[in-house]
N, C-alpha and C positions, 0 to 999 in steps of 0.2 A: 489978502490973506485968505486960504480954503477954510471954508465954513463947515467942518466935519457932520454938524450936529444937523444941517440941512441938508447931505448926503443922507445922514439915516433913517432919518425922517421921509424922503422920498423913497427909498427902497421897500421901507414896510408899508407906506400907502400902495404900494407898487404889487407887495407880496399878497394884501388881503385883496385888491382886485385881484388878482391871479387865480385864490384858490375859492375866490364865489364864482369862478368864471367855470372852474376843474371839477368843484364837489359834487360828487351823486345825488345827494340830497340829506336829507335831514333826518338823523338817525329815530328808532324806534323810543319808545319812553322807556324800555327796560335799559337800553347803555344809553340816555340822554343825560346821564353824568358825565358819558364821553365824547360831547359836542366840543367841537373848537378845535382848532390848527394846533394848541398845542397836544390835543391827544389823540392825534391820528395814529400814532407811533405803537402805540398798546395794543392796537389790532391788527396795523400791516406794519410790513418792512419796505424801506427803503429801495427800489428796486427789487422786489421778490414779492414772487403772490401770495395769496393771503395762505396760514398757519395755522392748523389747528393747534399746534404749542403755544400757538397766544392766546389762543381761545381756553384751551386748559389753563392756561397761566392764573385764570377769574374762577372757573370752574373745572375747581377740582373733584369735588364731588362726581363730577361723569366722568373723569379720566379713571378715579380710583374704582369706579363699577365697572369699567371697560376693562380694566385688568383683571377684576375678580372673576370677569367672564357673567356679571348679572346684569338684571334690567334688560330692557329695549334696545340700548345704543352698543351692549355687546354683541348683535344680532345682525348691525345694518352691514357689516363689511369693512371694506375701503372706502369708503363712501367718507367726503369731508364736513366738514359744519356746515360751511357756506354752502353746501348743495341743498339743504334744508330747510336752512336757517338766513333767512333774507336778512338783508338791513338799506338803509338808504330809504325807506321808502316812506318817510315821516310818523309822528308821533303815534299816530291810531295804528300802526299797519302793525297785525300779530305777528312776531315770528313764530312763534310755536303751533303751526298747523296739523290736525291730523282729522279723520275722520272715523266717527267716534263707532259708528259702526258697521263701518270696514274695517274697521283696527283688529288685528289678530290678535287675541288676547294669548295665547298657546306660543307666540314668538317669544314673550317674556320670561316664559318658564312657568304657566300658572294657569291651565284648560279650564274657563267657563266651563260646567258641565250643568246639568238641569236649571233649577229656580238662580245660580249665580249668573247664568246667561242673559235674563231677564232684569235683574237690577242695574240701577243707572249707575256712573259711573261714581259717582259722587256719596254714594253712600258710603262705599268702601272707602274711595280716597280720601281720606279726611285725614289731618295732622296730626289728631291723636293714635291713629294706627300706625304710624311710623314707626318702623324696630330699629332700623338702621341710624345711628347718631350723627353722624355725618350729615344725612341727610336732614335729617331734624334740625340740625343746626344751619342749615342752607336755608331751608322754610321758616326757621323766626326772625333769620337773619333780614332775608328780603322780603317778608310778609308777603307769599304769594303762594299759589298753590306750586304741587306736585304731584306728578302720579309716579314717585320712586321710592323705593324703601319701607314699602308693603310688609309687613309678617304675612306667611303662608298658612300659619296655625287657625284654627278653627275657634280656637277660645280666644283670639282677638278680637273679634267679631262678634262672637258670640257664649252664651253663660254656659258654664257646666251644669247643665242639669243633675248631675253624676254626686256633685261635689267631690271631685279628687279621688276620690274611690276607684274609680276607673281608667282606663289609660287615655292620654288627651289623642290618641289618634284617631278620632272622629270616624272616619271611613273605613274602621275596622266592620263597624257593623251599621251605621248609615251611609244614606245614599244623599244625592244634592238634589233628589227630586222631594223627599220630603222626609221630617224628621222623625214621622210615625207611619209605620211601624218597621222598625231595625231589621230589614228584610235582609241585611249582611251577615248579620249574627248567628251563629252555628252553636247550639252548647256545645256543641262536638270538641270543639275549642277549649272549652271551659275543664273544671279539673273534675265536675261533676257531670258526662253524660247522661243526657234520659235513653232510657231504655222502658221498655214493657209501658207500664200502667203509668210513668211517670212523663210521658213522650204527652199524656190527656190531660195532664195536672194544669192548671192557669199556672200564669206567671208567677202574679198576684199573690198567690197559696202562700209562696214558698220565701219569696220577695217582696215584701211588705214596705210599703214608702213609711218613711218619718220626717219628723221636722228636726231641722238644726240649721240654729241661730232666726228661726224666724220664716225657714226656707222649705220645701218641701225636697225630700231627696229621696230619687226613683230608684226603685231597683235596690234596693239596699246589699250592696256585698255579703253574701252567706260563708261560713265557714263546714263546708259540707265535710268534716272528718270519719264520723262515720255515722250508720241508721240512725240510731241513737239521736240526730242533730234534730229527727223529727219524728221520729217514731221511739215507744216505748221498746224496751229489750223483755218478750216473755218466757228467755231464758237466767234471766237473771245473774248474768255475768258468766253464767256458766261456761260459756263458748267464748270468753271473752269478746263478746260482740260483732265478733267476725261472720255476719248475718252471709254476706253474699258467697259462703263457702258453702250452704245447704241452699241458700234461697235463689228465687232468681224477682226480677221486680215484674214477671207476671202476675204472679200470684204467692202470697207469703205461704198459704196451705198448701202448696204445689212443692214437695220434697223429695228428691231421687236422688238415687246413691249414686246415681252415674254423673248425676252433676255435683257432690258435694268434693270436697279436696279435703282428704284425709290427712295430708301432709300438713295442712292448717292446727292438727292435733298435735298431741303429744307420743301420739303412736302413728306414723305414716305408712302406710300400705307398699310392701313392695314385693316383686316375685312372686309368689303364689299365694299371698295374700291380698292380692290384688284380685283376686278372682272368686274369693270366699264370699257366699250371701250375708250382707249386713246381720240377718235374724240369728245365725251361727253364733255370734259374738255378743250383738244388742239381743240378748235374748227377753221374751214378756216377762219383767221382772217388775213386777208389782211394787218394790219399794225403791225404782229407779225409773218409772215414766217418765215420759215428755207430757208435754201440756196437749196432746192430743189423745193421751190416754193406750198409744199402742205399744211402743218399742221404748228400753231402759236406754240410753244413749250415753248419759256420764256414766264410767265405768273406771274405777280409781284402781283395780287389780290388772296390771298388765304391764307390769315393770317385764317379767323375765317369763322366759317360754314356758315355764314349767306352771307357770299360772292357765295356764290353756290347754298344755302338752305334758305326758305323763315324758318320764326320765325314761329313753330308751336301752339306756345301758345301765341302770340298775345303780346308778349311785357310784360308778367306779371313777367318774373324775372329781368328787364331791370334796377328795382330798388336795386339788389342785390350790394354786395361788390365786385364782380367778373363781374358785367356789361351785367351778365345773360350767359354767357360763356356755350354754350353747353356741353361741355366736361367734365364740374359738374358732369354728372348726367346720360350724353348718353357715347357710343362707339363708334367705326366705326363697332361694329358687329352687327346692328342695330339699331332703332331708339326704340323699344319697349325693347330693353334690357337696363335696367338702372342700375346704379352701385350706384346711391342716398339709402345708408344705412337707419336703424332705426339711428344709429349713428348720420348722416346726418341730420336725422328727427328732432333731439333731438335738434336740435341748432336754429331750425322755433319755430313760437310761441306755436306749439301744438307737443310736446312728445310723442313716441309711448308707449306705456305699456301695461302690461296683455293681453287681448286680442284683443285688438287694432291692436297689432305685426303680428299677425295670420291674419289681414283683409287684401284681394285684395286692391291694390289702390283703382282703378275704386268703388269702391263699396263709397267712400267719396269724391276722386274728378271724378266727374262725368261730360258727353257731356253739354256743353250747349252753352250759347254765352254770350264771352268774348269781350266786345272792338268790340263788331259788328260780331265778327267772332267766328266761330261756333270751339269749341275746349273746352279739359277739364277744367276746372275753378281749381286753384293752389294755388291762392292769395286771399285771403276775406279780405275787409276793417276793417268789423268789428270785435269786441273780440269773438274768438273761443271758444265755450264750447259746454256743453254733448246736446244740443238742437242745435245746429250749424245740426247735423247728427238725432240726436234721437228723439221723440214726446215724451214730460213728461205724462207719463201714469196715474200720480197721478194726473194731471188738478189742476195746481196749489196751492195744500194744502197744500205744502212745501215752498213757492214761499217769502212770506214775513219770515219764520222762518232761510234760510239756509245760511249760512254766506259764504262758499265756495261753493257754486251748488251741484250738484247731488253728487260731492265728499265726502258732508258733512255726507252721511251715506251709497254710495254704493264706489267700486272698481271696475278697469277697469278687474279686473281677470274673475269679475262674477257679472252679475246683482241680483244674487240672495246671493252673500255675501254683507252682507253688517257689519257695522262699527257702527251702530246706537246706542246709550245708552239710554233708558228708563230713567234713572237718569237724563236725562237733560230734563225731563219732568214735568207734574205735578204727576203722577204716579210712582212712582218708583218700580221694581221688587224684590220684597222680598217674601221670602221662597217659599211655591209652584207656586207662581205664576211666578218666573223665570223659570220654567221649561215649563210653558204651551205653547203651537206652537199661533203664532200671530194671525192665522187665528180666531180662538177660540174668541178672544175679539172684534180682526177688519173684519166683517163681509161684503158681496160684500153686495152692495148697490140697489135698485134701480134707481139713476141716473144715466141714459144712458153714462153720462160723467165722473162719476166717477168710475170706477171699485169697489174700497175698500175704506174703510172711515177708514181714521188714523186721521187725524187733529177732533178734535171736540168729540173725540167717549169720552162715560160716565164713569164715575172712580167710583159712590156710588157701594155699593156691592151687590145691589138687583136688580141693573142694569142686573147682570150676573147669579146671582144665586138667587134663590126662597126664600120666607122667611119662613124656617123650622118652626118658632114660630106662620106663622099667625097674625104677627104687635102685638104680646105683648106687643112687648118692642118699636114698635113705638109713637112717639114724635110729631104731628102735621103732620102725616102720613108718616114718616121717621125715619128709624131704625137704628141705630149705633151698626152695628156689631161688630165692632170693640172696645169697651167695655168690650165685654167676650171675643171675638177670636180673634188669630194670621194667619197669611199666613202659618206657618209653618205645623197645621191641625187644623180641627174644634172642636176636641175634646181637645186643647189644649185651656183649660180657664185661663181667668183674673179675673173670678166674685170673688167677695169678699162681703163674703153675709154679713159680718158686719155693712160695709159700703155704698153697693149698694144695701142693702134691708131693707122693717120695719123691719126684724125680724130675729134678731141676733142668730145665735146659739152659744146655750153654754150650759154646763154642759154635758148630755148627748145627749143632739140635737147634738151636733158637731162629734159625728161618727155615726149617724144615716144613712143611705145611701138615694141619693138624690129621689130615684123613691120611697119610703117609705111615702114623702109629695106630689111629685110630679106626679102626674098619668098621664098614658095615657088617653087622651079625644079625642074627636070626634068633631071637628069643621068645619062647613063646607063643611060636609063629607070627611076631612082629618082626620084621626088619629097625634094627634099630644101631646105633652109632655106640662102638664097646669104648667105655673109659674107665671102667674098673669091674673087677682087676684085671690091671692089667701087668705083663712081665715087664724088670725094668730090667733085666741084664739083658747086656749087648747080643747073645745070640739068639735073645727073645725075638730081636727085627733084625740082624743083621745073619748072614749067612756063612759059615764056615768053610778053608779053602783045603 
């Protein structure tokens, strides 16, 4: 009968010669928990060469730095474990070799610079400076050192001298060569520059150490708001303390008007007050010094121009909604420069328009005397219109007809446009007489006073034009042209000889042509066209046989 139990038996004496015969040797004491045939498996595979995936599989900690892209092992490359990292070579044999100083410290992401380049490595490394958890947890876990998972920060290392006061970036204003004196530090930075006399001040002065909690704390944080924070005010609120608008931190007695900012006041300098000597205004007013005894500076009268400036126009806007308010209408960039618009204009009782817009002031309010005083006139009592400025050139022919003034037939565009309708007359313009120029019927005058004669002028038609006929056809020495002709032309008739004559035509009278009865005669020594009287019996034209 096969003895199974003595086949197996031979095979694994068989197997442990084999692999004391294979093994490289006797691993390091850091994996001499994974001695023995059964835990080869954890480091290599079966047919395939060795894995950093196995080697991660234990240490996870360097894979997870390797991804974050920190530490030393994000640095080496392609590079595998086992190209580093020996094993086989028994218990004493370090894997973790480096050379401590050849080691580039700046590969890790962390430049030695001055006194850090000097300390050993061991001071910093230490497990209490560990930020990284991960790693912290790796170091209690195996009780062994590391040099991973460093803080960068400066107050890990080292105390705040600052207490918190300060900002923790260290290298703002130290150096790694030493930590006196802060030769990075600029006030400049600061929210209080030195300037003049405060660039010689100590620190010390200004920055006074105290204790808290037991501790000395440098530099004490100041809250530089204004002078005041260290200097007395010997204006006494006056100026609301706004020192550096007269002062400069040369010298506090050192005062010039070209360095003060009057705009810091209640009254800001502009336009040609900007050019006025301070003494004009701050005049030696004995119950308004300064503390140096020369010029009055608070000055509580200077609300409105008139406190300064006499009323150039005599009081004539004083009735206005604004109380006559200079600043209507003037600047401080002169008194002749006015900012009073057509706009402006449009809201008085007299509107600019046409070319009204186009006229100089002066040319309407003109020098004269106002209220006793001699100044342009602004204000008129009485109702403004086109004679307030203008001389009616017509001499009143228009005077009792015009319902709105001179409006009523001209524009402010042009005196010679005008708006006028002959229709609103007793004359009205029909056919060629709408075309004829005015002058034609309103002829100049000889009254000295009147130029043209429009009111009164004649409308009969022989008033204008001569009587072709010679008073034929006059009626008590007045002729009614207008019976035969239209305005349209004179050869255009209405006669109707049937009814406006004895003598009818008909039969063959009626295309007889009119110059056949009607001849040229000689009157008066005119040549002119006989229509009455005329003969109406037949042997008057026809001829007897």
């Amino acid at each position: 009968m096969f003895n199974y139990g003595v086949v197996f038996f031979l095979l694994c004496s068989l197997y442990q010669i084999s692999f004391a015969q294979i093994s490289p040797g006797e691993l390091s004491a850091a994996h001499a928990n994974l001695e023995g045939v059964d835990h080869c498996t954890q480091c290599h595979s079966v047919g395939k060469a060795l894995s950093d995936d196995n080697c991660f599989s234990c240490h996870r900690e360097i894979k997870t730095r390797i991804e974050q892209k920190k530490g030393f092992h994000s640095t080496i490359g392609a590079k595998q474990c086992f190209e580093c990292h020996k094993e086989h070579h028994g218990l004493q044999f370090e894997i973790i070799r480096f050379d401590k100083k050849a080691f580039n410290h700046s590969s890790v992401g962390y430049v030695l610079e001055g006194k850090h380049g000097k300390i050993e490595c061991e001071k910093c490394h230490t497990k209490d400076k560990i930020s990284a958890k991960d790693i912290q947890a790796f170091a209690d876990k195996r009780k062994q050192k590391t040099m991973m998972g460093l803080s960068q920060d400066c107050l890990s290392c080292h105390q705040d001298q600052h207490r918190g006061q300060l900002s923790q970036q260290c290298a703002t204003c130290h150096t790694f060569e030493q930590w006196k004196p802060a030769t990075k530090f600029s006030h400049a930075h600061a929210k209080f520059q030195l300037t003049g006399k405060h660039e010689k001040v100590e620190c010390l002065q200004c920055h006074k150490n105290k204790l808290a909690d037991g501790k000395t704390v440098h530099y004490v944080k100041m809250e530089f708001g204004t002078c005041e924070s260290c200097h007395t005010d010997p204006h006494k609120g006056k100026f609301q303390q706004a020192c550096a608008q007269c002062h400069t931190t040369d010298d506090f007695h050192q005062v010039k008007g070209s360095q003060f900012n009057h705009a810091a006041t209640q009254f800001p300098l502009k336009g040609k007050h900007a050019n006025v000597k301070c003494e004009q205004c701050h005049s030696k007013n004995p119950k308004a010094k300064n503390v140096s005894g020369e010029l009055g500076f608070h000055i509580t009268k200077f609300r409105q121009c008139k406190d300064c400036h006499a009323d150039a126009h005599a009081k004539q806007f004083d009735r206005r909604v604004d109380g006559g308010k200079c600043e209507t209408c003037h600047t401080e960039n002169g008194f002749t420069v006015v900012q009073f618009s057509a706009l402006e204009h449009a809201k008085t009782k007299f509107a600019l328009s046409g070319g009204h817009l186009a006229t100089p002031c002066a040319k309407c309010h003109e020098a004269g005397k106002v209220n006793a005083k001699s100044t342009r006139q602004f204000h008129w009592e009485n109702k403004i219109d086109c004679t307030t400025c203008h001389s009616d050139i017509h001499k009143g022919q228009f005077t009792a007809k015009m319902t709105n003034g001179c409006e009523t037939c001209h524009t402010t565009e042009s005196w010679q446009t005008t708006t006028f309708s002959h229709d609103k007359t007793k004359f009205s313009l029909r056919g060629k007489h709408a075309t004829i120029e005015c002058s034609k019927c309103h002829k100049k005058t000889d009254d000295k006073n009147i130029a043209v004669q429009y009111v009164g002028t004649v409308t009969r038609c022989y008033d204008c034009h001569a009587d072709e006929h010679e008073q034929q056809f006059a009626i008590a020495g007045s002729t009614q042209c207008d019976k035969c002709h239209t305005e349209k032309s004179w050869k255009a008739l209405l006669f109707n000889h049937e009814k406006q004559s004895q003598f009818a035509l008909s039969g063959k009278h009626a295309n007889v042509q009119c110059e056949k009865c009607h001849k040229i005669v000689t009157v008066h020594q005119r040549k002119i066209v006989r229509y009455k009287p005329l003969g109406i019996a037949c042997i008057d034209c026809h001829q007897t046989n």
